[in-house]
C-alpha positions as a Markdown table, in Angstrom:
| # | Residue | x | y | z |
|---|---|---|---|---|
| 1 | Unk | 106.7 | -31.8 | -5.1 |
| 2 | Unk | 106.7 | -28.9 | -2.6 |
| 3 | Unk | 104.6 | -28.7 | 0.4 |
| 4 | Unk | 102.8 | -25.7 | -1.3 |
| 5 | Unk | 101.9 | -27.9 | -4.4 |
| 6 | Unk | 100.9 | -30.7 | -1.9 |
| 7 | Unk | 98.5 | -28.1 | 0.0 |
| 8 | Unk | 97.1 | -26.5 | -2.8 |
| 9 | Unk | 96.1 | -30.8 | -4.3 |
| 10 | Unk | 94.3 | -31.4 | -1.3 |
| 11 | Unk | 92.6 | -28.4 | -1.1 |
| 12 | Unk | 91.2 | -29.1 | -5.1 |
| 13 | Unk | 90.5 | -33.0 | -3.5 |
| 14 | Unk | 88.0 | -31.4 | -0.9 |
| 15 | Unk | 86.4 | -29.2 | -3.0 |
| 16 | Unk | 86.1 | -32.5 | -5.2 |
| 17 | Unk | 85.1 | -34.6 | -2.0 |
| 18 | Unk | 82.4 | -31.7 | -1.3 |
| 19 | Unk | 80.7 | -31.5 | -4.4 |
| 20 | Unk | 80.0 | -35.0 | -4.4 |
| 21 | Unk | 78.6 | -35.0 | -1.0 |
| 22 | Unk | 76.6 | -32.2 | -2.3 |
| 23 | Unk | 75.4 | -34.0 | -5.7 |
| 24 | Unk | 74.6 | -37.3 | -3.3 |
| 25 | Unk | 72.6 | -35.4 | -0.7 |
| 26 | Unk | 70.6 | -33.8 | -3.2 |
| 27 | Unk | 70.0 | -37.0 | -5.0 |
| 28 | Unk | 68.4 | -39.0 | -2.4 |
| 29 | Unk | 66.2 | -36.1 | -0.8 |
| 30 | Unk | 65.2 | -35.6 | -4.2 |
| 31 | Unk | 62.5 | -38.1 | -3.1 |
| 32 | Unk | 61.3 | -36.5 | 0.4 |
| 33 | Unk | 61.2 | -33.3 | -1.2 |
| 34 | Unk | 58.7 | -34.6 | -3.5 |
| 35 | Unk | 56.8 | -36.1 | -1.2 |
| 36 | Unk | 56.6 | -32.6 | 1.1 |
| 37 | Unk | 55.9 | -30.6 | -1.6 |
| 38 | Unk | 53.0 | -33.0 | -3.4 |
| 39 | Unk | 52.0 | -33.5 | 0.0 |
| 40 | Unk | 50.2 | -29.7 | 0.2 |
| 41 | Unk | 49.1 | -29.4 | -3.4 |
| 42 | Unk | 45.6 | -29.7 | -4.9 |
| 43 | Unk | 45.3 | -33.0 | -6.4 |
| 44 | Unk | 44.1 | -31.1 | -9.4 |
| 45 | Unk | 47.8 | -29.1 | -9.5 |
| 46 | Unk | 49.4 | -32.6 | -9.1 |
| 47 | Unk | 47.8 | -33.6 | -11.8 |
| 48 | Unk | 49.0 | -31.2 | -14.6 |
| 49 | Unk | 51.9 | -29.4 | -12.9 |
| 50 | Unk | 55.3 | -30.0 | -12.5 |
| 51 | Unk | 55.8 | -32.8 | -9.3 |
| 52 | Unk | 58.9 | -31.0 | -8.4 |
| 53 | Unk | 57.7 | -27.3 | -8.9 |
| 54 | Unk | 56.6 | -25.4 | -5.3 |
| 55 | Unk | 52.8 | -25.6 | -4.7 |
| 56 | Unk | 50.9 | -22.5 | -6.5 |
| 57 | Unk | 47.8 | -23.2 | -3.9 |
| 58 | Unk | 49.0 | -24.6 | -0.5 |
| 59 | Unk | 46.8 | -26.4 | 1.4 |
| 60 | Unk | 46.7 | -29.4 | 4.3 |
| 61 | Unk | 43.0 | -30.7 | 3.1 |
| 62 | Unk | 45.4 | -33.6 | 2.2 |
| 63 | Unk | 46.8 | -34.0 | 5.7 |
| 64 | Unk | 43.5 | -33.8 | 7.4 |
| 65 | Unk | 42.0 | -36.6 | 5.3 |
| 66 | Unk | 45.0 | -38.8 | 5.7 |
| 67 | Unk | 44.6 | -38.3 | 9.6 |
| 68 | Unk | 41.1 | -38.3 | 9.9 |
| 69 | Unk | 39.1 | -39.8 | 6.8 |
| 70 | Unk | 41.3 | -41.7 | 4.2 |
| 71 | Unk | 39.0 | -44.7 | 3.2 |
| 72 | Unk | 41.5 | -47.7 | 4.4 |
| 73 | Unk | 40.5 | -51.2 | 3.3 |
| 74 | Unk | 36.3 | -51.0 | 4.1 |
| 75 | Unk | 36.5 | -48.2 | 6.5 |
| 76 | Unk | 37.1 | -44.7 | 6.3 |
| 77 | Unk | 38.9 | -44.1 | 9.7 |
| 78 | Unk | 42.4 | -42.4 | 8.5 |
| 79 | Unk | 45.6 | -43.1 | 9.9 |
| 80 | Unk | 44.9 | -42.1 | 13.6 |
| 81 | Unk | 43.9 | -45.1 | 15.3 |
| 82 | Unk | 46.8 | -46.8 | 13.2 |
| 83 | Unk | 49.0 | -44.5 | 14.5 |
| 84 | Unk | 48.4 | -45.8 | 18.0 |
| 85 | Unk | 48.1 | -49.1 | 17.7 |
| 86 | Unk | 51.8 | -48.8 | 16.0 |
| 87 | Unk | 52.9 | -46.7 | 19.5 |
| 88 | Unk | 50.7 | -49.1 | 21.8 |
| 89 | Unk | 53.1 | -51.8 | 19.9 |
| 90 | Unk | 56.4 | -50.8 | 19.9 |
| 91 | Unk | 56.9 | -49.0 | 23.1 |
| 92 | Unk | 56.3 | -52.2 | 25.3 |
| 93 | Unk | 58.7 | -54.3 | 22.7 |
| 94 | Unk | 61.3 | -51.7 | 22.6 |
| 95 | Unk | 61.5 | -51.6 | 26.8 |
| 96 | Unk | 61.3 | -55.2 | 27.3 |
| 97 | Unk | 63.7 | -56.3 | 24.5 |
| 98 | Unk | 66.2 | -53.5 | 25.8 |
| 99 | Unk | 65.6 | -55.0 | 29.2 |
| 100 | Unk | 65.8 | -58.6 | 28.0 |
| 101 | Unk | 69.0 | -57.9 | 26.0 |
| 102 | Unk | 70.9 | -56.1 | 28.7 |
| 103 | Unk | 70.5 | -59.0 | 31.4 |
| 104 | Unk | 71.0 | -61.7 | 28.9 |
| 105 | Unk | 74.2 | -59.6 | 27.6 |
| 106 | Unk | 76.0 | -59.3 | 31.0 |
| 107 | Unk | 75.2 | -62.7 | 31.8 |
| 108 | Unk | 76.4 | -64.2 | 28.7 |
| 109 | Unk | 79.8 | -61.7 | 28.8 |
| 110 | Unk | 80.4 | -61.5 | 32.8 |
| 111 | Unk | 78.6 | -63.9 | 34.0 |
| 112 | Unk | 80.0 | -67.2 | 32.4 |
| 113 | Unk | 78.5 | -70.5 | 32.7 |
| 114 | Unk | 79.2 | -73.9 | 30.7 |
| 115 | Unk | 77.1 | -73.9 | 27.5 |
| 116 | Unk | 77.4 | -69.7 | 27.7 |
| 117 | Unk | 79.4 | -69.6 | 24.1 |
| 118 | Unk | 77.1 | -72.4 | 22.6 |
| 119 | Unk | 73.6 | -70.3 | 23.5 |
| 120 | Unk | 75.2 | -67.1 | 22.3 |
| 121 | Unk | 76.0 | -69.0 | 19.2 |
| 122 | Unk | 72.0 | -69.9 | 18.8 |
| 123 | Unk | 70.8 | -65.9 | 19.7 |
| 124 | Unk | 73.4 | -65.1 | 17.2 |
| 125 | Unk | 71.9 | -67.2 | 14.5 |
| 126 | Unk | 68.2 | -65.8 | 15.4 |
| 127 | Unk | 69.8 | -62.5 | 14.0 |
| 128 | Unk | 70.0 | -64.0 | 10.7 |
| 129 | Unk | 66.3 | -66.0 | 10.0 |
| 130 | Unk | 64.3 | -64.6 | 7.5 |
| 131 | Unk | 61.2 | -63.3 | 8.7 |
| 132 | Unk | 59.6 | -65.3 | 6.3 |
| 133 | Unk | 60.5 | -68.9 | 7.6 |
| 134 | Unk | 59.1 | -68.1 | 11.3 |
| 135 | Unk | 55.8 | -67.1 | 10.3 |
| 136 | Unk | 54.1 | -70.1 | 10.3 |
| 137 | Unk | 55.5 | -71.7 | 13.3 |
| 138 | Unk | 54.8 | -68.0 | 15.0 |
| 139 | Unk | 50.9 | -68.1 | 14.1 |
| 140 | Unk | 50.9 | -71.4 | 15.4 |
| 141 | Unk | 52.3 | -70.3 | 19.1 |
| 142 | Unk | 49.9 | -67.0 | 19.4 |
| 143 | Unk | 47.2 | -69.3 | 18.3 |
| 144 | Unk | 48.1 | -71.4 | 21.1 |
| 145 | Unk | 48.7 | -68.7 | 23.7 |
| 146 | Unk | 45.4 | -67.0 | 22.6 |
| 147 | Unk | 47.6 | -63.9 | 21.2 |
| 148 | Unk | 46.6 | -64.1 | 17.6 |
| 149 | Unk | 45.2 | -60.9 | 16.2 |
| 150 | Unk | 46.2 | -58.4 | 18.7 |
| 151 | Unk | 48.2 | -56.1 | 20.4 |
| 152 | Unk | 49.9 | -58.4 | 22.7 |
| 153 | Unk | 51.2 | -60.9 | 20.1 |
| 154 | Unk | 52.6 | -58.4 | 17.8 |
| 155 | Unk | 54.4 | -57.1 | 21.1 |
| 156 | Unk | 55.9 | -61.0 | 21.6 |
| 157 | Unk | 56.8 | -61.2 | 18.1 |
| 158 | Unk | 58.6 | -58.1 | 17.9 |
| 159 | Unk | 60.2 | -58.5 | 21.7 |
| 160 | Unk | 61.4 | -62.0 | 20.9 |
| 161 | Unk | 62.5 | -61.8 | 17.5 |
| 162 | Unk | 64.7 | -58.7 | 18.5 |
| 163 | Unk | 66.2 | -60.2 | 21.3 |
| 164 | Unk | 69.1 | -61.6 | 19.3 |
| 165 | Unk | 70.0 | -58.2 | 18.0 |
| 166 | Unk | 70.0 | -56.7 | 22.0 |
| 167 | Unk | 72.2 | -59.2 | 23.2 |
| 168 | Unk | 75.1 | -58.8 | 20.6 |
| 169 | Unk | 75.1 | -54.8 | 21.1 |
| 170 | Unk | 74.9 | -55.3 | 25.1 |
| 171 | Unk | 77.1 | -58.0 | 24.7 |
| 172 | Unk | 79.8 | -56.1 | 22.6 |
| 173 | Unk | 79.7 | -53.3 | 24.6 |
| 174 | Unk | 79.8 | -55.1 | 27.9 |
| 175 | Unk | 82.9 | -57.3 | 27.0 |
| 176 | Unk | 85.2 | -54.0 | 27.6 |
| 177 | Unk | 84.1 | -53.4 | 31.0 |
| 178 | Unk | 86.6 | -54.0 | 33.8 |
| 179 | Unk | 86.1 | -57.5 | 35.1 |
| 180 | Unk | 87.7 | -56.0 | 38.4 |
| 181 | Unk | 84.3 | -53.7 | 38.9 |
| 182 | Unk | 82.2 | -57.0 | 39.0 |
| 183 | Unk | 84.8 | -59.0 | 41.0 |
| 184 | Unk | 84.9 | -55.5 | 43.3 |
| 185 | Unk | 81.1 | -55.8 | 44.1 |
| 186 | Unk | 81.2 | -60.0 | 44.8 |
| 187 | Unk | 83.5 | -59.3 | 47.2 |
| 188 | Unk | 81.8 | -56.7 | 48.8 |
| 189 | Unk | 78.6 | -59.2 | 48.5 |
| 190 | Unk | 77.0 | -57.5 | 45.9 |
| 191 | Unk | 74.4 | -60.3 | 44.0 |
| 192 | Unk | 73.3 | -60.6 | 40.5 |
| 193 | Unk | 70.5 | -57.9 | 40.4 |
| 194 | Unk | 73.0 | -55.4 | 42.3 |
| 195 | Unk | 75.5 | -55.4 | 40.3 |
| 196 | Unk | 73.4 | -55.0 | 37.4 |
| 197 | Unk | 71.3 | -52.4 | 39.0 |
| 198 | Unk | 74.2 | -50.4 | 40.7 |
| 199 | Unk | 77.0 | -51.1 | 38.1 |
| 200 | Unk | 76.1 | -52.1 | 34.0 |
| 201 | Unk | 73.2 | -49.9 | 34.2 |
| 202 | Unk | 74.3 | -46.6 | 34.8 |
| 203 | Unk | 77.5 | -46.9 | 32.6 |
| 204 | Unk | 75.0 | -48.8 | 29.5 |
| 205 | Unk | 73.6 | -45.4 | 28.4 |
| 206 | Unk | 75.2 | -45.5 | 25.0 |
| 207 | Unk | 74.8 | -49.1 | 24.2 |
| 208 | Unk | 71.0 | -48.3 | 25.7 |
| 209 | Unk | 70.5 | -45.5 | 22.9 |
| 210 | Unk | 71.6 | -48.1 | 20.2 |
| 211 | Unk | 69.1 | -50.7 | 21.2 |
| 212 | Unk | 66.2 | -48.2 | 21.8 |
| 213 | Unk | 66.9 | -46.7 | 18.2 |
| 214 | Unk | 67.3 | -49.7 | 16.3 |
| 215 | Unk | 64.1 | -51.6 | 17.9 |
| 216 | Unk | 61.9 | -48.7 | 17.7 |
| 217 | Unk | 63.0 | -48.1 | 13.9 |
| 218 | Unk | 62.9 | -51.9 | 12.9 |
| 219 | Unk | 59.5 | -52.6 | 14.6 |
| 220 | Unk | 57.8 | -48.9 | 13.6 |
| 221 | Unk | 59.0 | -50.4 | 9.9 |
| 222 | Unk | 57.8 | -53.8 | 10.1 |
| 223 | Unk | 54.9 | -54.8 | 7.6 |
| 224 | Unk | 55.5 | -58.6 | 7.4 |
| 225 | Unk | 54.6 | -59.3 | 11.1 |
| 226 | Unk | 51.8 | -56.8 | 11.4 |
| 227 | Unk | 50.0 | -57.7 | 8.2 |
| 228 | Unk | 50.6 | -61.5 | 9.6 |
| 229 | Unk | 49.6 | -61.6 | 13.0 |
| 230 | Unk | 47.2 | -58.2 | 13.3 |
| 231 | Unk | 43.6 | -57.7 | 12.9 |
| 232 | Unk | 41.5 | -55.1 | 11.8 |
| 233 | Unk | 41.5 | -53.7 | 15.2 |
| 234 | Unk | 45.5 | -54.1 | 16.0 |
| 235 | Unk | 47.5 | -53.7 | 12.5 |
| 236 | Unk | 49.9 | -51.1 | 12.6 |
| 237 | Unk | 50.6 | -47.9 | 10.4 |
| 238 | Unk | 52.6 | -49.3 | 7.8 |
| 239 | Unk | 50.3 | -52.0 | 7.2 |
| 240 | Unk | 47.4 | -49.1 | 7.0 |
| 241 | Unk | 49.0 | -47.2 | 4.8 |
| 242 | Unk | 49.2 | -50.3 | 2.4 |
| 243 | Unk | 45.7 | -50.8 | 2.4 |
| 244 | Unk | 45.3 | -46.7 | 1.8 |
| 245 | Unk | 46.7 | -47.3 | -1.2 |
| 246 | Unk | 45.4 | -50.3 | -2.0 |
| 247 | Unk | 41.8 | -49.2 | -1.7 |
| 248 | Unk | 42.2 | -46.2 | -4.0 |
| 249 | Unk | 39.9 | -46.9 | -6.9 |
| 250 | Unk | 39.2 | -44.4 | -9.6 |
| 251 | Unk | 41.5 | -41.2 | -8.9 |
| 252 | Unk | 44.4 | -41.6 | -7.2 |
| 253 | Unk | 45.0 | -39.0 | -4.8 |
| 254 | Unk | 48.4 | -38.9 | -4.7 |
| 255 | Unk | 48.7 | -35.8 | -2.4 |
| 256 | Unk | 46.5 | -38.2 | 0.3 |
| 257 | Unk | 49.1 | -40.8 | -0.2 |
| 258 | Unk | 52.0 | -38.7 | 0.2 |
| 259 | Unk | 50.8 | -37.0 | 3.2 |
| 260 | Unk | 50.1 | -40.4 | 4.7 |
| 261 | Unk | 53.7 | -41.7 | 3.9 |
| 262 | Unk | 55.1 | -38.9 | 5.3 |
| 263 | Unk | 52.8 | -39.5 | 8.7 |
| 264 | Unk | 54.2 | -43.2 | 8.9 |
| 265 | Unk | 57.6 | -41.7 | 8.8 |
| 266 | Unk | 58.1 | -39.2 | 10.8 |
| 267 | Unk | 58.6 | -40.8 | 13.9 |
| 268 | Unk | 61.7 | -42.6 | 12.9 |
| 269 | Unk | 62.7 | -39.7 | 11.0 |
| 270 | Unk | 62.9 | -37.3 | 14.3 |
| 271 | Unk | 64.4 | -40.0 | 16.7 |
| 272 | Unk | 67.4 | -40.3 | 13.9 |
| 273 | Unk | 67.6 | -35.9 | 13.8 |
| 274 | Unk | 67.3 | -36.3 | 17.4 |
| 275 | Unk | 69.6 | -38.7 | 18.6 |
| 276 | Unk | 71.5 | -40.1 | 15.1 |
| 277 | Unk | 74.8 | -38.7 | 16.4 |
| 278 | Unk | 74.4 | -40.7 | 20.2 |
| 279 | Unk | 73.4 | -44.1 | 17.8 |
| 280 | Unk | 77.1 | -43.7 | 16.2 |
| 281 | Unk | 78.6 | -43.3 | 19.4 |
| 282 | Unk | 76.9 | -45.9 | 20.8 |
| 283 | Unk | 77.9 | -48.6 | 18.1 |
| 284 | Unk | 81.4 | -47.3 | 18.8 |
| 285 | Unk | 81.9 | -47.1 | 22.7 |
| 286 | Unk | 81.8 | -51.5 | 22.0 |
| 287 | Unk | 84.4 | -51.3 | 19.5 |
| 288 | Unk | 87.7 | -50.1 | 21.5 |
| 289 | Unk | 89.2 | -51.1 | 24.5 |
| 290 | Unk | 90.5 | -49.2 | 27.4 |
């Protein structure tokens, strides 16, 4: 087979390779598109129009209620003060199990004790407990701490239960560093805390990303813990926008619903168009040497 044959194969291969991206694109933002465009209808055009046509009417009456006025379980509050319970929740867990992760990575990589391997073998296997099995014996700790019910626990919850996952990407990542930087800074009489500080920190920006992405996303998603261990006063969105649903009696007002879902979303939706591209790079920078 000539080269020219051989060019002209793989150019019908990407063409082939392309249409199928294409085809798998459209396919799964067939369902965001319906949600958008639903979102800004009349419930009356929802009702006996085409879901996927463009609105004839456009309007955000939907929007506001879902904000402002959705009847959610016995109240009609909307989303709002959901909305910031869910950002009152995961900003402290992200920071400190980022925080937590990071020391506990460099000490269990560069900071080797007796035992080290063994207690990285038990965070390890907290990455792989159901959520489902520490539910009971987590109620029973907030109720004993005085947490249950609020803010603060579902910050614990979410802190400790991600701490696993923070100190195998820190961990990963800080396995490639140069031993010879920390053994550098001992001799020099650099402590713990400085090298940490002065050293792992400012070259942990990628692995930092990573950790900040996937906590925020995991805990922003999480229904289980915050229908579990929040009250009326602390649940998070996800578990409010259950209970919109939930509570619809009569007519369902499916643009209300949408609109809401769409709310709930779009926080991890712009951090991954934001920063997607630095959370690949991040996983990577662990993966080769040198």
């Amino acid at each position: 087979m000539s080269v020219k044959s051989i060019m002209k194969l793989r150019r019908r291969w990407d063409v082939v390779v392309i249409a199928l991206m294409i085809i798998f694109a459209i396919y799964f933002l067939t369902p965001l598109y319906v949600m958008i465009v639903n979102s800004v209808k009349p419930l009356s055009e929802i009702r006996t129009g085409n879901m996927l046509a463009l609105p004839r009417v456009f309007s955000m009456d939907s929007w506001k209620t879902a904000w402002f006025s959705a009847q959610i379980g016995v109240q009609a509050t909307g989303l709002k003060p959901y909305l910031i319970n869910s950002i009152k929740m995961v900003i402290p867990a992200v920071l400190m199990s980022t925080i937590m992760g990071a020391l506990s990575g460099f000490t269990l990589s560069k900071w080797k004790f007796k035992g080290s391997t063994l207690i990285f073998g038990f965070i390890l296997f907290g990455c792989f407990i159901p959520f489902q099995i520490v539910l009971i014996p987590s109620a029973r700790v907030l109720g004993i701490l005085g947490l249950a019910g609020s803010t603060p626990g579902l910050i614990l919850i979410h802190t400790v239960y991600g701490l696993g996952f923070t100190t195998l990407f820190f961990k990963n990542a800080y396995e490639n560093m140069p031993n010879e930087l920390i053994q550098s800074a001992q001799v020099d009489g650099a402590h713990f805390f400085k090298i940490f500080t002065s050293i792992i920190l400012p070259n942990s920006a990628p692995i930092i990303v990573v950790s900040i992405i996937w906590q925020t996303t995991n805990i922003w998603n999480d229904f289980l813990f915050g229908v579990s261990f929040g009250d009326a006063t602390s649940q998070p969105i996800t578990v409010a926008l259950n209970n919109l649903v939930s509570s619809s009696t009569g007519v369902k007002e499916y643009n209300v619903h949408f609109a809401a879902a769409l709310m709930a979303a779009f926080p991890t939706l712009l951090i991954y168009f934001i920063s997607g591209r630095y959370f690949v790079r991040g996983l990577m920078s662990g993966s080769v040497k040198g």
